[in-house]
C-alpha positions as CSV (number, residue, x, y, z in Angstrom):
1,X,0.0,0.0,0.0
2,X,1.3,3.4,-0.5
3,X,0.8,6.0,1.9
4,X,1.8,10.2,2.5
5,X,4.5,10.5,5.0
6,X,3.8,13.0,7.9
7,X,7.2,13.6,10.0
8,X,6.2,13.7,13.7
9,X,9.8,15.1,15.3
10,X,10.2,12.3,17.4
11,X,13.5,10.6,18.2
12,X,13.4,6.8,19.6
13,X,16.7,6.0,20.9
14,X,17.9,4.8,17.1
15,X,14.7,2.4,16.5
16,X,12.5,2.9,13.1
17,X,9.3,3.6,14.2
18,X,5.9,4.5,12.6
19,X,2.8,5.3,13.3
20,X,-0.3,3.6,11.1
21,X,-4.5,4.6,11.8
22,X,-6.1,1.6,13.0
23,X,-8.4,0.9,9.5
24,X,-4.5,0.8,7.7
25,X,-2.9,-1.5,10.0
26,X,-6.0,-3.8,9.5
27,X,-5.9,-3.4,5.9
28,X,-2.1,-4.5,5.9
29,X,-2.4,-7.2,8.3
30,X,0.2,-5.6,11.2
31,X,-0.6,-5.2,15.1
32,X,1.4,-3.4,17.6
33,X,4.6,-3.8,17.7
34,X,4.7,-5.8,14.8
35,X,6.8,-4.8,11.8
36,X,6.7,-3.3,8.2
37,X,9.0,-2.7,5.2
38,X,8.6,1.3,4.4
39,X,9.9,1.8,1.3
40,X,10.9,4.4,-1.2
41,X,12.9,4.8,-4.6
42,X,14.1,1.3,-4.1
43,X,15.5,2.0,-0.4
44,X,13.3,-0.1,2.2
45,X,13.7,-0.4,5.9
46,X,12.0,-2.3,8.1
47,X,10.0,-0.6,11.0
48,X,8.4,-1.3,14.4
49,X,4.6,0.0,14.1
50,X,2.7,1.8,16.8
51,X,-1.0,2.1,15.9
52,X,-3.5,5.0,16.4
53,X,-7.4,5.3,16.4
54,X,-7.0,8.8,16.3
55,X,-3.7,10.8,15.6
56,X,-2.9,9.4,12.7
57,X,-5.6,9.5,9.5
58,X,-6.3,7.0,7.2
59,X,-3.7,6.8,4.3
60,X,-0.7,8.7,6.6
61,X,2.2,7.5,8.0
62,X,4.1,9.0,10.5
63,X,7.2,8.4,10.6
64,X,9.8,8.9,13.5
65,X,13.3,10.7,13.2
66,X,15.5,8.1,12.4
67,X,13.1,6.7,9.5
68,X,13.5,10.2,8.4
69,X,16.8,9.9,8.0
70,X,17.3,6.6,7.1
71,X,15.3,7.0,3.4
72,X,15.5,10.7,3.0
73,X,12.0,11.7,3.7
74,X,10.2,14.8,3.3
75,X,7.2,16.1,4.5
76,X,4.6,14.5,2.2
77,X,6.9,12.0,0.4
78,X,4.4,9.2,-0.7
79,X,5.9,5.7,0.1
80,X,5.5,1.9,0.3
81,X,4.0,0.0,3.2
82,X,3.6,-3.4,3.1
83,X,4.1,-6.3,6.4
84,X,7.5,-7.6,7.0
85,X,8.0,-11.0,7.8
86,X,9.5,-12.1,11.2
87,X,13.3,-11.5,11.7
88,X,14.9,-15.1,11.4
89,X,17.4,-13.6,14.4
90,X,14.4,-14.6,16.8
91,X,14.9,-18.4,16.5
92,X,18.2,-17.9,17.3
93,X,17.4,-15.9,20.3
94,X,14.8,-18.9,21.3
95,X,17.7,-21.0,20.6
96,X,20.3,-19.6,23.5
97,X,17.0,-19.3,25.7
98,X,17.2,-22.8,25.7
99,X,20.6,-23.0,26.6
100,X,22.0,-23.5,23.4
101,X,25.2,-21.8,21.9
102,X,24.9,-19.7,18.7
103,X,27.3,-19.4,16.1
104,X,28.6,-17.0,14.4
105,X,26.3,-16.0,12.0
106,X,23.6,-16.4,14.0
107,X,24.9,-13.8,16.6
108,X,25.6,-11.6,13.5
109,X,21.9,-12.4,12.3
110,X,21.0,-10.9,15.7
111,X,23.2,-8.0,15.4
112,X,22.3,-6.8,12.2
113,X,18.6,-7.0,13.5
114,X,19.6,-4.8,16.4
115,X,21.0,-1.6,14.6
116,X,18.7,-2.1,12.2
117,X,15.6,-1.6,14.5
118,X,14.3,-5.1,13.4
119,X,13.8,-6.0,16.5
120,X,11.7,-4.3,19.2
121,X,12.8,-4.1,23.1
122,X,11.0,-7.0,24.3
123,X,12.7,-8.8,22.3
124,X,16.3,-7.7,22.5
125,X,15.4,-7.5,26.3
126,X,14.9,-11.2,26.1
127,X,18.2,-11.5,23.9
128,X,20.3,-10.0,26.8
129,X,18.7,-11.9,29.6
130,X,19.3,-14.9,27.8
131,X,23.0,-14.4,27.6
132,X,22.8,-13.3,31.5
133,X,21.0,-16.8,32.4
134,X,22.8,-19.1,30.2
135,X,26.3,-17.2,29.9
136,X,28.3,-16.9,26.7
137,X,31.7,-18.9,26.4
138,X,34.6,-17.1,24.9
139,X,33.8,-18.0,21.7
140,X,30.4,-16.9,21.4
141,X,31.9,-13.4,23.3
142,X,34.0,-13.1,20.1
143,X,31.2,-13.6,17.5
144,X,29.9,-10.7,20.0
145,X,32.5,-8.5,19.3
146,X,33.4,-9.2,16.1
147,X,29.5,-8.7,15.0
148,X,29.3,-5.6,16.7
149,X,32.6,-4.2,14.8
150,X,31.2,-5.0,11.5
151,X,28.0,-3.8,11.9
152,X,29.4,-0.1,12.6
153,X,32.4,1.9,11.2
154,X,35.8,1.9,11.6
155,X,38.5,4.4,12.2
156,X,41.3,3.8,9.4
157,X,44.6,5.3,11.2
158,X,46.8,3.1,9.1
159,X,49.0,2.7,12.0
160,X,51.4,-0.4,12.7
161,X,50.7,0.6,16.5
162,X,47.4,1.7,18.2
163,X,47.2,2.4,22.1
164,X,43.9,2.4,24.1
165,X,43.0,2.4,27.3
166,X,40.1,1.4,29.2
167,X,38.1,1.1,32.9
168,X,35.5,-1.1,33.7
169,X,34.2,1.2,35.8
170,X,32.6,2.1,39.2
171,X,34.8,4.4,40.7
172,X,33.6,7.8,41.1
173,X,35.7,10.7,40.1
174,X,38.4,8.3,37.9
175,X,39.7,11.4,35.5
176,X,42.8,9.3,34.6
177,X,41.7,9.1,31.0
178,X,42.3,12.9,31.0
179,X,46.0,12.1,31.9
180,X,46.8,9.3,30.1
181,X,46.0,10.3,26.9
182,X,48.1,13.1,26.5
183,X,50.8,11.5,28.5
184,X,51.2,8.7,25.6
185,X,50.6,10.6,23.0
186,X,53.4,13.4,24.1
187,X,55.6,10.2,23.7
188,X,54.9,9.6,20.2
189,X,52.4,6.7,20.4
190,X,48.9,6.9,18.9
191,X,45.6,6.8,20.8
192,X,42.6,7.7,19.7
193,X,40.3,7.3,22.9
194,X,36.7,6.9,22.1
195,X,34.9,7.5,25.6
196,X,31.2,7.2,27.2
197,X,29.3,9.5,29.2
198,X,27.7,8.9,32.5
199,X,24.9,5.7,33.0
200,X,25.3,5.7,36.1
201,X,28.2,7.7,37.4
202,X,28.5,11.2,38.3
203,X,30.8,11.5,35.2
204,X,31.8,9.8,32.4
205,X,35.4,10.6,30.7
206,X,33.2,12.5,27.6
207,X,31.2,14.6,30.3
208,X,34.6,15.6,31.6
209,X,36.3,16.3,28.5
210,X,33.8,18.1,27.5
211,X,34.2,20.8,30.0
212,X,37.4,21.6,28.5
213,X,36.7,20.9,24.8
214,X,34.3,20.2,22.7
215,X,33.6,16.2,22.3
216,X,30.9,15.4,20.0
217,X,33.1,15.2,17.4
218,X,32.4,12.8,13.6
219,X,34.5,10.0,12.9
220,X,36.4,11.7,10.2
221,X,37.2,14.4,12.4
222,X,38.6,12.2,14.9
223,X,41.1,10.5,12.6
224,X,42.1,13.8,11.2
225,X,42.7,15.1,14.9
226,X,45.1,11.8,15.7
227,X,47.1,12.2,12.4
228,X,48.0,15.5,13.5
229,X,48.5,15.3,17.1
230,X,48.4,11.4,18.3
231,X,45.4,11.2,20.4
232,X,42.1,12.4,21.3
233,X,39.5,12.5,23.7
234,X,35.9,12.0,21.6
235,X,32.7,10.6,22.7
236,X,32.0,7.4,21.4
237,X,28.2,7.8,20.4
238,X,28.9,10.5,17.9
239,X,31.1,7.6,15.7
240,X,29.0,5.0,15.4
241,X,31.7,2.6,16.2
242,X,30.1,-1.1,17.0
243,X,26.1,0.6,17.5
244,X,24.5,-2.4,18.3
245,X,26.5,-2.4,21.7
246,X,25.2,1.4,22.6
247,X,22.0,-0.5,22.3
248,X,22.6,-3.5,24.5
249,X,23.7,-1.0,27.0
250,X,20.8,0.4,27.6
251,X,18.8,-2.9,28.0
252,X,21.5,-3.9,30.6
253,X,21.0,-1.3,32.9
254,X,17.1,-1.0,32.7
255,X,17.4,-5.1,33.5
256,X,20.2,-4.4,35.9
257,X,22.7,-7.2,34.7
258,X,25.5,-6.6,32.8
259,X,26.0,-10.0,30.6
260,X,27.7,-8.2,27.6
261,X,30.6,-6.7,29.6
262,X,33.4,-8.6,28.0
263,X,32.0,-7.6,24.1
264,X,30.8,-3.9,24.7
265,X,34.3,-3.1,25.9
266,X,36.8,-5.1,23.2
267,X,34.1,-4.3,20.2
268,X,34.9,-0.8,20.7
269,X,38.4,-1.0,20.8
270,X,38.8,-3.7,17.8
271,X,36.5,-0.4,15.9
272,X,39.0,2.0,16.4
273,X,41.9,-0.6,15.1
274,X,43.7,-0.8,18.8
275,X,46.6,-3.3,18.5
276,X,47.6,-2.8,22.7
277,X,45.1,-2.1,25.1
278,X,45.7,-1.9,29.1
279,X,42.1,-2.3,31.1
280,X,42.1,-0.6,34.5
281,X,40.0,-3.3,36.9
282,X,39.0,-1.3,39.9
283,X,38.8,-3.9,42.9
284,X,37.5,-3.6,46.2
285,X,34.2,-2.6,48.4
286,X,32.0,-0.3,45.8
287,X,33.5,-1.6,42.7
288,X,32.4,-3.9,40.1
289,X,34.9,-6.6,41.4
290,X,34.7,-7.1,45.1
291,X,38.4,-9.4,45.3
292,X,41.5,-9.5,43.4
293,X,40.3,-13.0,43.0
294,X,37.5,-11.9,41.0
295,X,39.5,-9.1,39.1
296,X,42.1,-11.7,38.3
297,X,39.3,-14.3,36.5
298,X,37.8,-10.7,34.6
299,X,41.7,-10.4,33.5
300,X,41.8,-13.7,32.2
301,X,39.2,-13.6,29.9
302,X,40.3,-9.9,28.6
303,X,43.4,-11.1,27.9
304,X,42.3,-14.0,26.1
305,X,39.6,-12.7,23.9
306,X,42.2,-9.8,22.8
307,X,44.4,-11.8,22.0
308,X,41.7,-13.6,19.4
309,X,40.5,-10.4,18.2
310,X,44.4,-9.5,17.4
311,X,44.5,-7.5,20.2
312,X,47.7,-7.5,22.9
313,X,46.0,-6.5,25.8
314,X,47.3,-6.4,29.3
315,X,45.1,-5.5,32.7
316,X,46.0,-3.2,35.8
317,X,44.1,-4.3,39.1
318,X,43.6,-0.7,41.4
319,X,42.4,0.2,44.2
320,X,38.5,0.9,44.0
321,X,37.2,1.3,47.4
322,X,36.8,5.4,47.7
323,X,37.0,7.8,44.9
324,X,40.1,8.9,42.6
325,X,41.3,12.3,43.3
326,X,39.6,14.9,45.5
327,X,36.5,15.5,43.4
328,X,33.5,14.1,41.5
329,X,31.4,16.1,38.9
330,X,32.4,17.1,34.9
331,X,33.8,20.6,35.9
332,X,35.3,19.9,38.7
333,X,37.3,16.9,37.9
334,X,38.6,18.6,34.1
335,X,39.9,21.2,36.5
336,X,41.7,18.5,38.7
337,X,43.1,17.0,35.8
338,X,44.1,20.0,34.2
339,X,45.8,21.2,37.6
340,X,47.6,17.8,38.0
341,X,48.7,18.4,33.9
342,X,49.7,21.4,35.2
343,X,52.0,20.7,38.1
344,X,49.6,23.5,40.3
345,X,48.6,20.3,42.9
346,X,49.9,17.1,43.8
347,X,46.8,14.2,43.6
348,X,48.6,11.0,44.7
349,X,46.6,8.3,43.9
350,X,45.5,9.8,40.7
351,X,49.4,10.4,39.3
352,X,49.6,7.1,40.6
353,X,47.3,5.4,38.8
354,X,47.4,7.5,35.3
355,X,51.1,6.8,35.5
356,X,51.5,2.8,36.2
357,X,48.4,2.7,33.1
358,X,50.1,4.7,30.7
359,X,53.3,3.1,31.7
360,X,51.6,-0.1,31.2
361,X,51.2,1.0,27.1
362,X,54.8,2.0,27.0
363,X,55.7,-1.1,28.1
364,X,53.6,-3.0,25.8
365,X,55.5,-0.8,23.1
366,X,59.1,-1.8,23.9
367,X,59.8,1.5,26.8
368,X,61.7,0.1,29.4
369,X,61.0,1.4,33.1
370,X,56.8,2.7,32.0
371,X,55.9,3.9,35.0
372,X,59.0,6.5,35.5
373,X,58.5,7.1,31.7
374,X,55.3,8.6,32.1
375,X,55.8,10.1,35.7
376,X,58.6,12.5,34.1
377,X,56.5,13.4,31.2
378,X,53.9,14.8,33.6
379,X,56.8,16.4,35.6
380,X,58.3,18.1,32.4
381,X,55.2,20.0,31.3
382,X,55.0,17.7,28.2
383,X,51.6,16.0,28.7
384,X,50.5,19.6,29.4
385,X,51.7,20.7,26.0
386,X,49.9,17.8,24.5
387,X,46.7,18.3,26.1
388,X,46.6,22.1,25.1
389,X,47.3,20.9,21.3
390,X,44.1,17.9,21.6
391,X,41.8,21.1,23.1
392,X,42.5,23.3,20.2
393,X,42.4,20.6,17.5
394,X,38.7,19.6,19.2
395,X,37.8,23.4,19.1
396,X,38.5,23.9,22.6
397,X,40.3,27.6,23.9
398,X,44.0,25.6,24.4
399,X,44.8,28.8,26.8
400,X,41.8,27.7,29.1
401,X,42.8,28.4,33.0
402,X,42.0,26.8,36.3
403,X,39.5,30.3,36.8
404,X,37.7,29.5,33.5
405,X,35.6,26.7,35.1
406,X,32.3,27.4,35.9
407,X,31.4,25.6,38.9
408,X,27.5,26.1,40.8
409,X,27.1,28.8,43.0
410,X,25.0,26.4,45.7
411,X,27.2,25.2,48.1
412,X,26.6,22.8,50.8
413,X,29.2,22.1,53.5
414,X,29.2,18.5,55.3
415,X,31.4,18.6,58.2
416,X,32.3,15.5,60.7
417,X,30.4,15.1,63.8
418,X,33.4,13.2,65.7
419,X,37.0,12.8,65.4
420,X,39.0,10.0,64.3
421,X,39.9,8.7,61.2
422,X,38.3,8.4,57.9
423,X,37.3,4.5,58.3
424,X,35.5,3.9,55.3
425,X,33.5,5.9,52.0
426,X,30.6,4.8,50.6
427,X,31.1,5.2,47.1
428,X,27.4,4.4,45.7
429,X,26.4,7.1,48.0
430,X,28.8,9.9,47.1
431,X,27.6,9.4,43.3
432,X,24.3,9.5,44.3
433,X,24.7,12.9,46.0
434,X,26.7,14.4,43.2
435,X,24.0,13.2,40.9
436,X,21.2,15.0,43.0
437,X,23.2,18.0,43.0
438,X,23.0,17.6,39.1
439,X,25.7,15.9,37.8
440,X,26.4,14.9,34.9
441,X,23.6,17.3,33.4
442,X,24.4,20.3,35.1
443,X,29.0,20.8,34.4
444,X,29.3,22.5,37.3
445,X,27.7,20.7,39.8
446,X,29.8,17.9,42.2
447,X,31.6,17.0,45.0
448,X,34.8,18.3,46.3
449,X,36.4,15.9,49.3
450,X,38.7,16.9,51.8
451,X,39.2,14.2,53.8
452,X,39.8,10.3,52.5
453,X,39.8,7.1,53.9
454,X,42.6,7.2,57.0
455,X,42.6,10.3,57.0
456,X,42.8,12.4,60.7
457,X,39.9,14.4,61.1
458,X,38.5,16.2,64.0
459,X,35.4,17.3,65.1
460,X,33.9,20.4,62.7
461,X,36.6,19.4,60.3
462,X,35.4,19.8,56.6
463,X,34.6,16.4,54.7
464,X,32.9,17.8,52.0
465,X,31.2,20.3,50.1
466,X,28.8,19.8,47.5
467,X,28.1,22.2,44.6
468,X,25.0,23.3,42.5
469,X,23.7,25.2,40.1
470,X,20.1,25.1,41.4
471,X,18.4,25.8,45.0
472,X,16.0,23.2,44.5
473,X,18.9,20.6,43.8
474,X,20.9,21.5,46.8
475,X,17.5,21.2,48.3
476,X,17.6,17.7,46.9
477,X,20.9,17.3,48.2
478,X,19.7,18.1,51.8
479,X,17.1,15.7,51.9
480,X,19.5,13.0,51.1
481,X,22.5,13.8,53.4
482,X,19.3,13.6,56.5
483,X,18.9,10.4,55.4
484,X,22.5,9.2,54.6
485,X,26.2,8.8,55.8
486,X,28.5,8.7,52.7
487,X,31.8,8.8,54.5
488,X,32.7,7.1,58.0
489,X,34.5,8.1,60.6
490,X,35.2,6.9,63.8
491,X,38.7,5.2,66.1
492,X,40.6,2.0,64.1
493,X,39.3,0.1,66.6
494,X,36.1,0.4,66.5
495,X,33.8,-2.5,64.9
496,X,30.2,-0.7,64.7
497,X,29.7,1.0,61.5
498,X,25.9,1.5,62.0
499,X,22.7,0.3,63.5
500,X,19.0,-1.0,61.6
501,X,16.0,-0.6,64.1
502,X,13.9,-1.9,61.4
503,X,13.4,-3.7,58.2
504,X,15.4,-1.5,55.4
505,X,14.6,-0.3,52.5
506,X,18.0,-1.9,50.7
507,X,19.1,-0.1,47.5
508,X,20.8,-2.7,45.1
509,X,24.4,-1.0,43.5
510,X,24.6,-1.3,40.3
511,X,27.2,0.4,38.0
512,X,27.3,0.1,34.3
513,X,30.3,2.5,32.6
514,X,31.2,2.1,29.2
């Protein structure tokens, strides 16, 4: 059947969608949620339908942004509408429901089907609880990865070596992307870092750079930038590097499981042609990976599926029981960074870490003594250099100071009750403060800590102070520190850390950072 196009303005999170009257969708044979092939000047798609009795007349179809863009529509372009049959991806996700394992293309049946919007959330939902309940070997996790490269581009450096680095995730305030990059690339070695922004956090790396520079850069713009300078900080869903996994990611966290962990990460790096790759596996109370036990099995399998996908890939187990640095929030951790570039502060454990990582790629690389490498390329002003050349190649003001910052004007001080020492931090908590204060959404809103675990402290000292940029989400921020103790602190030899009079209301943590 053909039908006029009306353009609603609606985006769906990358799914084809349109919208059919009731007496049409009859006519064609399609319920809701089922699918159609939309078609014009020989360019089809198929699309997930939504029906109305109402909004949409008889003989329209409206059509959702990225159908739009997909064929090329205009307002009042007359197209092809006729049912689509069943994606055969959906027998294959019956198949690992009952425990069976897919091959290769069959998980790249399922992946096309995903970035192509063939399939609708229930049923990738059901795709991704599958792999959670039956598990995926490592050979399956390599169809995974290698499916979701395919499906997406590809940067082209041309490079006999390509450096990356990645976390896992779940520490708050981890800005040692922000180091390491310009630290290797100051040393001649390529890395073009493709980074997320906050699910769950109170930052991502792209939330951060992008307080400095501008991030949301195209995927030819990117390789030009690291032709001329060596690296980059981007973020990653501007590029369309392995889509299907931006996708999946969303699925996991609304499900709260996280069975694609191994793929989502090595895809990405396979897309933008790494050939060495050092993971960061934070370990410890808050993180993902409670014991160095389970870090060390995580490791394992990084190392082996890199080394199928061609990639030499080596892991760094850190400490992941309090945050990194002294502050959480995009603003206020590019400042951080930029001050530690800058030789203004001394940040221990962040040096630390940003320095045994990057000296972990020069290594790799054939640099003897990595760790000192990098430390004296911080201490010589060269990873500053570096970083100023990135900012102005992403459009960024390459002169930008510590007092160009803007950071919110509310400000809430949390000072200890007792003295002591700093016994423990509750990281969940923390993020969830900074995150009511308005972080990521709101640059200049976050945490900056004073005190850290073993630290002295005495009674009125400063622990924290949270910033805003809105009244009502310091207000926010008030309700919750009634309620909540994000940082403990007490003598060493204490054992009580706190009392339940009743049955809680237990909050599950659950961090998913790409």
């Amino acid at each position: 059947m053909r039908f006029r196009v009306d353009i609603l303005g609606i985006e769906s999170g990358g799914k084809p969608i349109v919208f059919l009257n009731k007496h049409d969708a009859d006519e064609i044979g399609v319920t809701a949620s089922g699918r159609v092939r939309i078609g014009l000047n020989k360019k089809e798609i198929t699309a997930i339908v939504n029906i109305s009795t109402t909004s949409v007349n008889a003989g329209i179809v409206g059509v959702n942004e990225e159908v739009k863009k997909k064929l090329i529509l205009r307002q009042n372009s007359v197209v092809d509408v006729d049912i689509a049959t069943f994606p055969k991806s959906l027998q294959f996700i019956h198949h690992k429901l009952m425990g069976k394992r897919l091959l290769y293309n069959e998980i790249l049946e399922i992946v096309k089907d995903v970035v192509e919007g063939n399939l609708n959330e229930g049923e990738i939902a059901a795709f991704v609880t599958a792999l959670n309940m039956q598990g995926l070997d490592l050979d399956e996790a390599l169809s995974l990865s290698s499916s979701m490269v395919v499906t997406g581009k590809r940067l082209n450096l041309r490079k006999k070596i390509i450096a990356d680095k990645h976390s896992i995730g779940g520490v708050p305030g981890d800005k040692t992307t922000l180091l390491v990059v310009p630290i290797v690339a100051a040393a001649g070695v390529t890395i073009p870092k493709a980074s997320s922004r906050a699910i769950t956090s109170a930052a991502g790396t792209a939330d951060r750079a992008e307080a400095i520079m501008p991030v949301n850069l195209g995927i030819e713009e990117m390789e030009s930038i690291v032709k001329k300078c060596n690296g980059c900080i981007v973020w990653g869903g501007s590029l369309e590097l392995a889509p299907a996994d931006d996708i999946f990611v969303k699925t996991e966290y609304s499900l709260y499981i996280d069975p694609l962990l191994l793929p989502s990460i090595m895809s990405k790096k396979k897309a933008v042609g790494a050939t060495h790759l050092v993971i960061d596996i934070p370990t410890g109370r808050g993180a993902k990976m409670k014991t160095i036990n389970e870090a060390d099995l995580l490791a394992k399998d990084l190392i082996e599926l890199g080394r199928k996908l061609g990639i030499h890939t080596q892991c760094v187990v850190t400490h992941g029981e309090m945050p990194v640095g002294y502050t959480l929030g995009a603003s206020l951790e590019a400042r951080e960074a930029l001050s530690v570039l800058m030789n203004k502060v001394n940040v221990p454990d962040l040096v630390d870490k940003a320095c045994h990582l990057a000296g972990s790629i020069f290594e790799m690389v054939g640099k003897d003594n990595g760790y000192h490498f990098a430390r004296e390329i911080l201490r010589t002003g060269k990873a500053e250099k570096k970083m100023r050349e990135i900012i102005s190649l992403q459009g960024g003001n390459p002169r930008i100071g510590l007092d160009d910052f803007q950071i919110g004007g509310e400000v809430k001080e949390v000072r200890s009750k007792k003295s002591g020492l700093v016994l423990w931090m509750d990281n969940n908590l923390l993020v969830e403060i900074a995150r009511a204060a308005g972080s990521p959404k709101d640059k200049g809103a976050g945490i900056v800590l004073y005190k850290k675990q073993d630290d002295k402290v005495r009674t009125g000292d400063l622990l924290f102070t949270v910033y805003a940029e809105k009244s009502r989400k310091l207000s926010r921020v008030e309700d919750l520190l009634s309620e909540v103790e994000p940082i403990g602190v007490g003598e060493r030899r204490e054992m009580f850390i706190h009392k339940i009079k009743e049955s809680p209301v237990v909050k599950r943590a659950f961090v998913i950072d790409r």
